[in-house]
Residue frames as a rotation matrix with the C-alpha (Angstrom) as fourth column:
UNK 1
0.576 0.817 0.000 0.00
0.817 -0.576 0.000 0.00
0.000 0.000 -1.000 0.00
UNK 2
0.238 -0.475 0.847 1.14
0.357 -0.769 -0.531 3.74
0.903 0.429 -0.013 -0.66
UNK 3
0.341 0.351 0.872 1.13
-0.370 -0.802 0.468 4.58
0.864 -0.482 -0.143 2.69
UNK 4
0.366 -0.248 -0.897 3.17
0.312 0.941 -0.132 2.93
0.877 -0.232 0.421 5.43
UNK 5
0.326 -0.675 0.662 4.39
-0.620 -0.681 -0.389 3.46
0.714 -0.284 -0.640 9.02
UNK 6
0.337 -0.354 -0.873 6.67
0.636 0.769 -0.066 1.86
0.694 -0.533 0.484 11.62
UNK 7
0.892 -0.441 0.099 7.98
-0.379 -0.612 0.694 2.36
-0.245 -0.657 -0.713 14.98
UNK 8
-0.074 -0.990 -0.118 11.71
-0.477 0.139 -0.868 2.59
0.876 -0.008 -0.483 15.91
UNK 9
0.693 0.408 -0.594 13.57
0.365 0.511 0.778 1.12
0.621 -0.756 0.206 18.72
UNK 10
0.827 -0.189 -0.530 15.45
0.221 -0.757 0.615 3.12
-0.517 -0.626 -0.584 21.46
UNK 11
-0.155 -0.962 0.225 18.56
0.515 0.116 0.849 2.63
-0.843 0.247 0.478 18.60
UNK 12
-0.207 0.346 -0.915 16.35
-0.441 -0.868 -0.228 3.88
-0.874 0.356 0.332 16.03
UNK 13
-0.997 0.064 0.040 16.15
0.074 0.762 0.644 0.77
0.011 0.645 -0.764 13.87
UNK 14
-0.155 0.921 -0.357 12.86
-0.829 0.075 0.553 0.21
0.537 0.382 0.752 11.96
UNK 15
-0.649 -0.045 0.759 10.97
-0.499 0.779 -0.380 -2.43
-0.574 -0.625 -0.528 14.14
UNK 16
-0.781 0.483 -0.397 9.07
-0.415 0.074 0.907 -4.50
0.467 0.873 0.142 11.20
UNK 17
-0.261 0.914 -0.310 6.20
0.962 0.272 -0.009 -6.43
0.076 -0.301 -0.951 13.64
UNK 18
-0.378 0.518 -0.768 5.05
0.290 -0.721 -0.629 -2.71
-0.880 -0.460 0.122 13.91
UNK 19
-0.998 0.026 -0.063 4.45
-0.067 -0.546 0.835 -1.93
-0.012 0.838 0.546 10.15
UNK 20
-0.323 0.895 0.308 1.43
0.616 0.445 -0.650 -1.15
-0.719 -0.020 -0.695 9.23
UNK 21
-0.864 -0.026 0.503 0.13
0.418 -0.595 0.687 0.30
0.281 0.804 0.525 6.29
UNK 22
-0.562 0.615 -0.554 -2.56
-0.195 -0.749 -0.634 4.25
-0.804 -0.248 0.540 6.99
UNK 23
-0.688 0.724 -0.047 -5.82
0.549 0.561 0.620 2.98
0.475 0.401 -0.784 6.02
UNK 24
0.618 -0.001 0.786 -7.10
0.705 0.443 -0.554 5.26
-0.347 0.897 0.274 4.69
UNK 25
0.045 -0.937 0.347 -4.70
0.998 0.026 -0.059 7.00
0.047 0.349 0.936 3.13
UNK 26
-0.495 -0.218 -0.841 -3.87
0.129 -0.976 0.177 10.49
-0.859 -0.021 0.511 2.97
UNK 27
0.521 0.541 0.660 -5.79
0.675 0.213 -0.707 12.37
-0.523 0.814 -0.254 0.63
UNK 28
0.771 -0.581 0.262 -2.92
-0.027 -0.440 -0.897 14.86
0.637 0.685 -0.355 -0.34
UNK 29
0.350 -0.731 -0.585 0.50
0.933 0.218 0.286 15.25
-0.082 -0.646 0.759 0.78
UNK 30
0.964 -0.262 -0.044 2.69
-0.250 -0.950 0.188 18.70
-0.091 -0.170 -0.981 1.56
UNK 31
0.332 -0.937 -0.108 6.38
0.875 0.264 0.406 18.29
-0.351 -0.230 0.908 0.97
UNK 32
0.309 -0.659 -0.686 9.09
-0.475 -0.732 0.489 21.25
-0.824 0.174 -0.539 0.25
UNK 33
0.827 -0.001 -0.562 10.67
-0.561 0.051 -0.826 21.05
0.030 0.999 0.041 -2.78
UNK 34
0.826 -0.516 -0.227 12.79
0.495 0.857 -0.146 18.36
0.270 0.008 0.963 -3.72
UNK 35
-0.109 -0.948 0.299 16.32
0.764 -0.272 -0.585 20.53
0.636 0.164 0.754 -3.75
UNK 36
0.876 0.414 -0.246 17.24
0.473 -0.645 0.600 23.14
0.090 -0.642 -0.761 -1.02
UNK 37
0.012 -0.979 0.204 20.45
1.000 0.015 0.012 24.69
-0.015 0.204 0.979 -2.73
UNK 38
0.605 -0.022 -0.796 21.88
0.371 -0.877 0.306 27.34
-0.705 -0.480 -0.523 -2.10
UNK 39
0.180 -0.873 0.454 23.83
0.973 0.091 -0.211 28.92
0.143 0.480 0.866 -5.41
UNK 40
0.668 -0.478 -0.570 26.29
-0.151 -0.837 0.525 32.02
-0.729 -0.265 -0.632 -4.06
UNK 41
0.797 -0.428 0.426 28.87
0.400 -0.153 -0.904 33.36
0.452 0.891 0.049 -6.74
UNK 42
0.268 -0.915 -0.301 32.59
0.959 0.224 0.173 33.58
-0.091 -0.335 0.938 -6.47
UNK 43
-0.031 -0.462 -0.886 34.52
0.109 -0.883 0.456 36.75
-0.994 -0.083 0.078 -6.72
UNK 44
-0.924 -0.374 -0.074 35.39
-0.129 0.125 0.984 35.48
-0.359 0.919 -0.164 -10.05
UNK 45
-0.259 0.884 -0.390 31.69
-0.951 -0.303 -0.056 34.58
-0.168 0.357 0.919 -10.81
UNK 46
-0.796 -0.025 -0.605 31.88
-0.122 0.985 0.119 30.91
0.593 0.169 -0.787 -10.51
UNK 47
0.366 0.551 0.750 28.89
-0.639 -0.437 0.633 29.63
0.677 -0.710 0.192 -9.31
UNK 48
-0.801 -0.547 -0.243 29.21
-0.324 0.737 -0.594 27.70
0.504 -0.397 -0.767 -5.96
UNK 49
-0.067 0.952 -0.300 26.31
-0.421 0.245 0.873 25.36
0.904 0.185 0.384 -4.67
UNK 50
-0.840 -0.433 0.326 25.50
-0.406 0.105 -0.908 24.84
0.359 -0.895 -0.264 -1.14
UNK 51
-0.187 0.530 -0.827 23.68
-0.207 0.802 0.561 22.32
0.960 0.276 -0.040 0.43
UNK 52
0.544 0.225 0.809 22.32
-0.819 0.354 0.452 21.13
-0.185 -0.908 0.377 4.24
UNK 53
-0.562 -0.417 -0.715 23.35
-0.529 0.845 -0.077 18.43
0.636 0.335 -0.695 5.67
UNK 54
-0.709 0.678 -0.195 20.11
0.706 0.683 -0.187 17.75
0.006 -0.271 -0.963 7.10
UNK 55
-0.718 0.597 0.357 16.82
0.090 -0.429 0.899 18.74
0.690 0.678 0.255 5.90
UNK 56
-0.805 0.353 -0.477 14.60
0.525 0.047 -0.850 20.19
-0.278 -0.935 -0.223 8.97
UNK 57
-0.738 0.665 -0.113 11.69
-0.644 -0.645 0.411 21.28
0.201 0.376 0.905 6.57
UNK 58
-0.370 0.824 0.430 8.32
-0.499 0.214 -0.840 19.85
-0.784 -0.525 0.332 7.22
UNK 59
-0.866 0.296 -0.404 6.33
-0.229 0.483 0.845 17.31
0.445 0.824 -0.351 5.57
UNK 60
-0.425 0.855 0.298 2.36
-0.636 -0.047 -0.770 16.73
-0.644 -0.517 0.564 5.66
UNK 61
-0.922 0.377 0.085 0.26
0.386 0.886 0.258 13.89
0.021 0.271 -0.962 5.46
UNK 62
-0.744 0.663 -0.082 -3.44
-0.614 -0.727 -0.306 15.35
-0.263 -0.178 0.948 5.02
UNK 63
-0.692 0.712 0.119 -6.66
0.634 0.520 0.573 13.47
0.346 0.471 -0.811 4.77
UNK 64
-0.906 0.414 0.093 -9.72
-0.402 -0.907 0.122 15.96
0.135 0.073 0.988 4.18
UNK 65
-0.500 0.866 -0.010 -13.37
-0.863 -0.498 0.089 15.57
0.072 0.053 0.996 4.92
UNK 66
-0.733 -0.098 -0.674 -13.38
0.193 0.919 -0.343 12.34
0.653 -0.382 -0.654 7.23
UNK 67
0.515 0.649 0.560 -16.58
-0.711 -0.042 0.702 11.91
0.479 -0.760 0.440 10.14
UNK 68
-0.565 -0.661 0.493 -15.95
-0.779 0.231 -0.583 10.81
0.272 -0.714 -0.645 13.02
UNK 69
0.135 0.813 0.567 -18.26
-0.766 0.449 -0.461 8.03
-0.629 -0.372 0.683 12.35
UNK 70
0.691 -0.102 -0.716 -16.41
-0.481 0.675 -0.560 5.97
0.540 0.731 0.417 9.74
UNK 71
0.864 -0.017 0.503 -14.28
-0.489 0.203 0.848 3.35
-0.117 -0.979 0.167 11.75
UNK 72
0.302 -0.927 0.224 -10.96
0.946 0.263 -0.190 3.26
0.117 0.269 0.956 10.17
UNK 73
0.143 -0.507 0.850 -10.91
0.009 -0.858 -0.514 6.80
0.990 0.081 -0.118 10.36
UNK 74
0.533 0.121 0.838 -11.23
-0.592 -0.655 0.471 6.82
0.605 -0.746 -0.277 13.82
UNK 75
0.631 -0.772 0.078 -8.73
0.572 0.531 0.626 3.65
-0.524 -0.350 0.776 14.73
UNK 76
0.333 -0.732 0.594 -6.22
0.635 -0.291 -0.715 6.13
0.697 0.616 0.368 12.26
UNK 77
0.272 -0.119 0.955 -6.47
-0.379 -0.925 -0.007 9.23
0.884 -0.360 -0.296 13.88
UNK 78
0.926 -0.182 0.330 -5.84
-0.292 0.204 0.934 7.39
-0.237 -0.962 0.136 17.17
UNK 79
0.579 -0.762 0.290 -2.78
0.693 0.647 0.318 5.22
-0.430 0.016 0.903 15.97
UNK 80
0.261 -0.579 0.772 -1.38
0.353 -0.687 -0.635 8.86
0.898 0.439 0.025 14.21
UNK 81
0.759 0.125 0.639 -1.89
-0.457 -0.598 0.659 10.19
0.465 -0.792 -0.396 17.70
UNK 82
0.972 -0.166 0.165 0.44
-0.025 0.628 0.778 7.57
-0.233 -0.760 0.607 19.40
UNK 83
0.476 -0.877 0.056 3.26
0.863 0.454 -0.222 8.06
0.170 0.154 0.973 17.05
UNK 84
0.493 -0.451 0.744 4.07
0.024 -0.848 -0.529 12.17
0.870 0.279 -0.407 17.74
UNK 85
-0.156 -0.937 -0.311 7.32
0.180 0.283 -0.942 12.96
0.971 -0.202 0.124 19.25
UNK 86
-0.554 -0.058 0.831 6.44
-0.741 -0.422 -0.523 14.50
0.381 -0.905 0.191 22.55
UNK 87
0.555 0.792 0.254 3.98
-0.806 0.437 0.400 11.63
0.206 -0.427 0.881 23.61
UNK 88
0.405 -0.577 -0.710 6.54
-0.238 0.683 -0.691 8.97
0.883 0.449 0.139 22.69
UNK 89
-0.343 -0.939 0.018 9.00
0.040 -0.034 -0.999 10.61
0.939 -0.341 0.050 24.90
UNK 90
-0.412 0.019 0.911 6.38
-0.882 -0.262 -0.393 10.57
0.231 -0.965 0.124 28.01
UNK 91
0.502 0.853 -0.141 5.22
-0.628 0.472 0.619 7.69
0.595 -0.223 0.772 27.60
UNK 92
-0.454 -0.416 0.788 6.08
-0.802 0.577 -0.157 4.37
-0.390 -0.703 -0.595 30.43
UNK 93
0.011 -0.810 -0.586 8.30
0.563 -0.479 0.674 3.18
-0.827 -0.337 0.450 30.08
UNK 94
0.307 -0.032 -0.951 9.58
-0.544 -0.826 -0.148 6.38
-0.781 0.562 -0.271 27.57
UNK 95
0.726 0.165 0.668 9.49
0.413 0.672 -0.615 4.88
-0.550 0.722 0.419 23.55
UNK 96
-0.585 -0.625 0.517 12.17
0.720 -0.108 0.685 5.51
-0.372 0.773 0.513 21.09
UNK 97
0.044 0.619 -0.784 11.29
-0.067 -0.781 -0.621 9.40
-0.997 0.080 0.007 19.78
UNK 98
-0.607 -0.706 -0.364 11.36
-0.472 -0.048 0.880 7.79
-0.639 0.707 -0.304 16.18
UNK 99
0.232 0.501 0.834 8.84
0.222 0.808 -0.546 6.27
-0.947 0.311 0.076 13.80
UNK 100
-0.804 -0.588 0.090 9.75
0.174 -0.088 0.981 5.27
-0.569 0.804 0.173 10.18
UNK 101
0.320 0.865 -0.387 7.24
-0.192 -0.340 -0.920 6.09
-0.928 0.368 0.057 6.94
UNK 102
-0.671 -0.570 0.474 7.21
0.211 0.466 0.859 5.25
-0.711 0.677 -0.192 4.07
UNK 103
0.409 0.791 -0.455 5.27
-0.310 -0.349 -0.884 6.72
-0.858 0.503 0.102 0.68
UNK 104
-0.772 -0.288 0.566 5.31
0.394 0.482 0.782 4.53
-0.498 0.828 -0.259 -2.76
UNK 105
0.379 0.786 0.488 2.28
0.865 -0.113 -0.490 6.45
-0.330 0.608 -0.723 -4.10
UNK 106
0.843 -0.452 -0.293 4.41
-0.522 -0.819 -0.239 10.38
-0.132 0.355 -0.926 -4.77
UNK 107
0.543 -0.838 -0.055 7.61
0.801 0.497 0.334 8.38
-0.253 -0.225 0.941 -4.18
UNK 108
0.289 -0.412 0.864 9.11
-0.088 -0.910 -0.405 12.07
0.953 0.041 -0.300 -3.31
UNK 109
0.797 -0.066 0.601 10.45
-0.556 0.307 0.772 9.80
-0.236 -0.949 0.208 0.02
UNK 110
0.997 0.078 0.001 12.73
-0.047 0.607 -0.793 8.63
-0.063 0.791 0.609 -1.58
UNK 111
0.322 -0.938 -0.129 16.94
0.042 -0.122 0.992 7.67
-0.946 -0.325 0.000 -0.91
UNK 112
0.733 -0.517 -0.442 19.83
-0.650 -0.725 -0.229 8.35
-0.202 0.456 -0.867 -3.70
UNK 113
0.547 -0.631 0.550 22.50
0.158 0.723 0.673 5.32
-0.822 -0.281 0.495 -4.52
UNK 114
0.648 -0.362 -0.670 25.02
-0.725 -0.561 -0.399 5.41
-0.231 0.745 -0.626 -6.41
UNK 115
0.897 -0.011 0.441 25.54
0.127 0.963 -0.236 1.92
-0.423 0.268 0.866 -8.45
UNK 116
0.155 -0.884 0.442 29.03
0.475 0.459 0.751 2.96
-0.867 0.094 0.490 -9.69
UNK 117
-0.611 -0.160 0.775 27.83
0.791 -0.156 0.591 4.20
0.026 0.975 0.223 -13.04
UNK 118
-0.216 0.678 0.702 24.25
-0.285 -0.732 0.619 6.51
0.934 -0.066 0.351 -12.09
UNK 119
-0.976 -0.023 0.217 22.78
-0.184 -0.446 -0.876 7.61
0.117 -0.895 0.430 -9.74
UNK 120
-0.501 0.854 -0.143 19.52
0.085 0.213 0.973 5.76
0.862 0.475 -0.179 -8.77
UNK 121
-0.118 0.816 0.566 15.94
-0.851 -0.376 0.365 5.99
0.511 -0.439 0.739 -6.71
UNK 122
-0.563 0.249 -0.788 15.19
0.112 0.968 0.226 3.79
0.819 0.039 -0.573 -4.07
UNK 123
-0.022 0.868 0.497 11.95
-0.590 -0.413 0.694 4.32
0.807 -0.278 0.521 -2.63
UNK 124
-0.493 -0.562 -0.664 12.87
0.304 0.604 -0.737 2.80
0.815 -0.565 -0.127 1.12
UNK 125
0.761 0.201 -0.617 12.04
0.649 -0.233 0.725 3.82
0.002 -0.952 -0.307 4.92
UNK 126
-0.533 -0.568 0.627 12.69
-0.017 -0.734 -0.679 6.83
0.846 -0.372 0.382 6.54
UNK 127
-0.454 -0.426 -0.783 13.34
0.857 0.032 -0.514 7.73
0.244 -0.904 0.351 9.77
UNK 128
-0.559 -0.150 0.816 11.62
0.093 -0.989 -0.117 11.09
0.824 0.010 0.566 11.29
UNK 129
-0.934 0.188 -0.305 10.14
0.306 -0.025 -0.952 12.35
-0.186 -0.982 -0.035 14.00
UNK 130
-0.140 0.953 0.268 6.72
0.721 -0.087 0.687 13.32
0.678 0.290 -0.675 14.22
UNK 131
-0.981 0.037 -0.190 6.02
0.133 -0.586 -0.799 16.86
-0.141 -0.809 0.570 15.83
UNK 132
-0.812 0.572 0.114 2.24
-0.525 -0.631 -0.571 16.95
-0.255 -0.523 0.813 15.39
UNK 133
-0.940 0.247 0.237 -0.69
0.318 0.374 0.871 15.43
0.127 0.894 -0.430 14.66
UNK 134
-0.908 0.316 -0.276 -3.44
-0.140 -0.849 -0.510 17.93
-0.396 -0.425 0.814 14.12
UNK 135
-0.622 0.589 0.516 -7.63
0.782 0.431 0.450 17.77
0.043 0.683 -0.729 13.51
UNK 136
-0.943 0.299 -0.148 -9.56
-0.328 -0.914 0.240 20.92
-0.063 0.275 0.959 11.97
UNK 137
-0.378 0.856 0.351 -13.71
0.483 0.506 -0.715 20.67
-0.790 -0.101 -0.605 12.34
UNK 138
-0.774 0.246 0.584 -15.38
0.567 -0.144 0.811 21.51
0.283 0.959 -0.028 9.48
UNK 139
-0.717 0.683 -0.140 -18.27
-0.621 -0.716 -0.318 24.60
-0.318 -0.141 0.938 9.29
UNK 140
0.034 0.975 -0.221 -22.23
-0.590 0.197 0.783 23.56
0.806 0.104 0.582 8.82
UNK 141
-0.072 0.354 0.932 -24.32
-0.997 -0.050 -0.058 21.40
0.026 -0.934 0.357 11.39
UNK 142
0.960 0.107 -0.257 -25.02
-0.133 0.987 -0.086 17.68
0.245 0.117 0.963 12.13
UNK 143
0.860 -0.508 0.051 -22.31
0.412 0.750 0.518 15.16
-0.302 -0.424 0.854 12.66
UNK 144
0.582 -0.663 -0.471 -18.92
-0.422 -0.741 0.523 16.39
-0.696 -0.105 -0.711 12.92
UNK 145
0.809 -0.484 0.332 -16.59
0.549 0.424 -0.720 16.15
0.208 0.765 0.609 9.92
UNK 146
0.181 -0.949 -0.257 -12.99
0.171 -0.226 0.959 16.84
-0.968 -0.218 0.122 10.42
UNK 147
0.956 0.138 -0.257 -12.22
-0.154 -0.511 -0.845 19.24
-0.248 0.848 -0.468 7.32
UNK 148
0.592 -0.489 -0.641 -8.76
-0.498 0.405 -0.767 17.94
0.634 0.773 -0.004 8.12
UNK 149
0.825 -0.565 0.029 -6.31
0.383 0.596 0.705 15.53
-0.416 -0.570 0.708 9.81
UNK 150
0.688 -0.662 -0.297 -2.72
-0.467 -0.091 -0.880 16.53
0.555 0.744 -0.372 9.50
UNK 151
0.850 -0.466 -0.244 0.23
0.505 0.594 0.626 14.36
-0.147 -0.655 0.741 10.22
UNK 152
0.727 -0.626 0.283 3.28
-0.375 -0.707 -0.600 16.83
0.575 0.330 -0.748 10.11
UNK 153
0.862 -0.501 0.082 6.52
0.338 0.687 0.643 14.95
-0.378 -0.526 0.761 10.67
UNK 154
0.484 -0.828 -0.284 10.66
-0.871 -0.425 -0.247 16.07
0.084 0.366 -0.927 10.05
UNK 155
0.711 -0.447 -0.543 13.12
-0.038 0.746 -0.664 13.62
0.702 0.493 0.513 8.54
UNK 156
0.240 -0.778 0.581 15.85
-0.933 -0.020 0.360 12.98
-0.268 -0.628 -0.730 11.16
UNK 157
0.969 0.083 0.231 17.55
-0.051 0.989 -0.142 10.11
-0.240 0.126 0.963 9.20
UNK 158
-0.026 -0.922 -0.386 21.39
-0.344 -0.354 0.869 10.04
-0.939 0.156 -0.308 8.88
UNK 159
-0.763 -0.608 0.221 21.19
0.210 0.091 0.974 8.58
-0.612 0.789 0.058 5.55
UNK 160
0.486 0.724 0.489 18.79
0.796 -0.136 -0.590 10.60
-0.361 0.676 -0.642 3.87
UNK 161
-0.616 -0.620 -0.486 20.36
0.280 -0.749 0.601 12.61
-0.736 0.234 0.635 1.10
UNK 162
0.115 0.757 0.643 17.31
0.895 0.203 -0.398 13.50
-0.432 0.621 -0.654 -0.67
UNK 163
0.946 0.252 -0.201 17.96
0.208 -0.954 -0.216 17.11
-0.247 0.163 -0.955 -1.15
């Protein structure tokens, strides 16, 4: 499934009995643009291109115009709730502040390798933290509809070199 997440353990390894694939899915996603260069010019006018070496931009999972009467949405929105970083870290005993993700539907998650000859895609787990996970009621009357869910999580993987 396009959608996938896992916890870590207190090393940060990907713990695989935890995978589970986000049923249902996001209905759109937020990311920053792929590249976050930086291009500054020599004296001489060369340019020169600068790069992070770690990408602390948000990323959003969003699913839009969900009731709280449909019963996957509401086992989601709990099990998003369990994976953001501050809860993690109170919980007992205190959890790894890590959970991995994984997106094969944009596949804009996505690691860098270099086979020797090019430079290829390989659409893998990542590592990040989760700092929120937020729900927005919708306007008019009757049963409540959550106009959105957002999961808003930062990469914190040492070998992501996506950018």
């Amino acid at each position: 499934m396009p959608f996938s997440i896992a916890e870590a353990d207190s090393v940060g390894a990907i713990m695989s009995g935890t995978i589970s694939t986000l049923t249902p899915g996001p209905s759109l996603v937020e990311y920053p643009e792929r590249f976050t260069n930086d291009v500054r010019y020599s004296k001489d006018g060369n340019p020169i291109i600068q790069a992070p070496l770690k990408d602390g931009r948000p990323r959003s999972w969003i699913w839009k115009r969900y009731r709280n009467t449909v019963p996957k949405y509401s086992t989601l929105y709990n099990q998003l709730l369990n994976y953001q970083y501050h809860l993690r870290q109170l919980a007992t005993p205190p959890k790894s502040p890590w959970v991995y993700v994984r997106d094969t539907e944009t596949n804009n998650l996505s690691f860098r390798q270099w086979n020797g000859t090019t430079w290829t895609e390989i659409n893998t787990w990542v590592r990040v933290k989760v700092i929120m996970v937020t729900q927005q009621v919708g306007e008019g009357g009757g049963p409540a509809v959550y106009d959105t869910t957002t999961f808003t999580f930062v990469i914190d993987d040492p070998a992501w070199n996506g950018f």
